[in-house]
N, C-alpha and C positions, 0 to 999 in steps of 0.2 A: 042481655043474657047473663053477662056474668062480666070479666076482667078481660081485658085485651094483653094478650102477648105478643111479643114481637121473635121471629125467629127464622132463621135460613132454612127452607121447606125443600127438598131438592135440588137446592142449588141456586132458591129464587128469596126475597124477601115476601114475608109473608108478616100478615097480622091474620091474629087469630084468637077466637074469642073461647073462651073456658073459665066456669064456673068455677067455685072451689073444689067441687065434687070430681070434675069431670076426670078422666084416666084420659092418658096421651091417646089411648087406641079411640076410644069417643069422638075426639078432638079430629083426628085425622081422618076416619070414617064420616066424619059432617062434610071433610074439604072430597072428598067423594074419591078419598085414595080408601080402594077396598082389598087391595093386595094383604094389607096386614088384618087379619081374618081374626075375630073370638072364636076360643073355643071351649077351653079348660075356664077359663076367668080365674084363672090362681096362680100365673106364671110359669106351670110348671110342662106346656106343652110345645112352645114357641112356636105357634102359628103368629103370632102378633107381635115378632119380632122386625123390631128395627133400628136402627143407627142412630145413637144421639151422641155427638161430638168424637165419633170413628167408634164408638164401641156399644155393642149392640145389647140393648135393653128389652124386658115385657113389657110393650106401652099397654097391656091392661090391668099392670099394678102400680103404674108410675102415674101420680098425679100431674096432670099437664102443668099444670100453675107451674112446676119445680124445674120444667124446661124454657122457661122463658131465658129466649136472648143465646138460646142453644142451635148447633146445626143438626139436622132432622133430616135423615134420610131413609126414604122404604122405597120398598121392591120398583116401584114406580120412576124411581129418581136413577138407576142403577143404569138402566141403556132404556134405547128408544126402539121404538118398532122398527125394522131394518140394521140394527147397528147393538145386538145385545152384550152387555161386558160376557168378559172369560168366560164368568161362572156360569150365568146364565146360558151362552154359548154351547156350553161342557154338558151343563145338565139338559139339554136338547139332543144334543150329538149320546148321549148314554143313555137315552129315556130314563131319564131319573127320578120319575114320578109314575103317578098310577093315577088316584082322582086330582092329584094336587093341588089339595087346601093344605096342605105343609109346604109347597116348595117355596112361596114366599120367604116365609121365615126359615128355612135350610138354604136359600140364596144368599141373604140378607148376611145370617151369621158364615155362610160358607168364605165370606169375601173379607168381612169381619179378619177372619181367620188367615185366609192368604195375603191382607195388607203388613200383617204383622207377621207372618212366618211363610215364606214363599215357596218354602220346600218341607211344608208337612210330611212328617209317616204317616200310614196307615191311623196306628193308635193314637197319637196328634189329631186327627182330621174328628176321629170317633168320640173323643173325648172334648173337643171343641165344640161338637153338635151334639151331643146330650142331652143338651138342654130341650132338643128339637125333638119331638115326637113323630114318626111316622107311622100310621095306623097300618095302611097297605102292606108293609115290610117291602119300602124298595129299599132298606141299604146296603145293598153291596150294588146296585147300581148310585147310590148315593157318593156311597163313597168312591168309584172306579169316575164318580163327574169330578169330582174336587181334586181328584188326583190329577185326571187329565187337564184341569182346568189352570194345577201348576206346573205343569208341563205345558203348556201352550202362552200361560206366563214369561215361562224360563225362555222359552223358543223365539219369544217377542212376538205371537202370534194372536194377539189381542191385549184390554186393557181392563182394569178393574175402573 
């Protein structure tokens, strides 16, 4: 098919094959992680938001080839069935969504966000997920998860 890459996929060693053409979201859509969603195909809606080396990318404008040898983390890799991190946690406990084909990528980068700043404001939180588009209009349930989610941080009552 194309070049073999090598990269940490969730946590796991992975080899993974990509053309020169292929976009990160392609690539991880083949390995049958479907959490990061097309939608816009121009970056600018983050549904197809994911984690490359702790900082969250559009894997459908980043050419796979340019992740080789990178750690790769999507919605999938975040908690397990039984045992979901904070955020995901938070955005359950708040219904934070409506049809949620965004909440992937508003998990993805919501965590993004709390790794690096564990006591977001409000306009912090809103500004960190901009990038995310939510068609339904859940956010001020968006935003009321992320907040509780660094609250239940701060409390030690979960983990990213």
């Amino acid at each position: 098919m194309g070049n073999q890459m090598r990269v940490v996929l969730n946590g796991q060693d992975a080899v993974l094959d990509a053309a020169a053409e292929d976009t990160l979201l392609e690539v991880l859509r083949r390995q049958q992680l479907h959490g990061c969603r097309e939608s816009c195909g121009q970056g600018v809606c983050g549904t197809c938001t994911v984690l490359v080396d702790g900082h969250s990318v559009t894997s459908c404008l980043l050419l796979a080839q340019l992740v080789d040898g990178s750690d790769i983390v999507t919605i999938e890799g975040l908690g397990q069935p039984g045992h979901l991190n904070v955020v995901q946690e938070a955005f359950v406990r708040e219904a934070a969504f409506q049809c949620g084909f965004c909440t992937p990528g508003m998990i993805v980068s919501a965590t993004e966000l709390l790794r690096e700043n564990a006591d977001p404001t409000e306009r912090e939180i809103a500004e960190h997920l901009s990038g995310n588009l939510c068609r339904c209009g859940a956010y001020p349930e968006i935003l009321r998860a992320v907040r509780l989610a660094a609250t239940m941080l701060q409390d030690g009552d979960g983990s990213l």
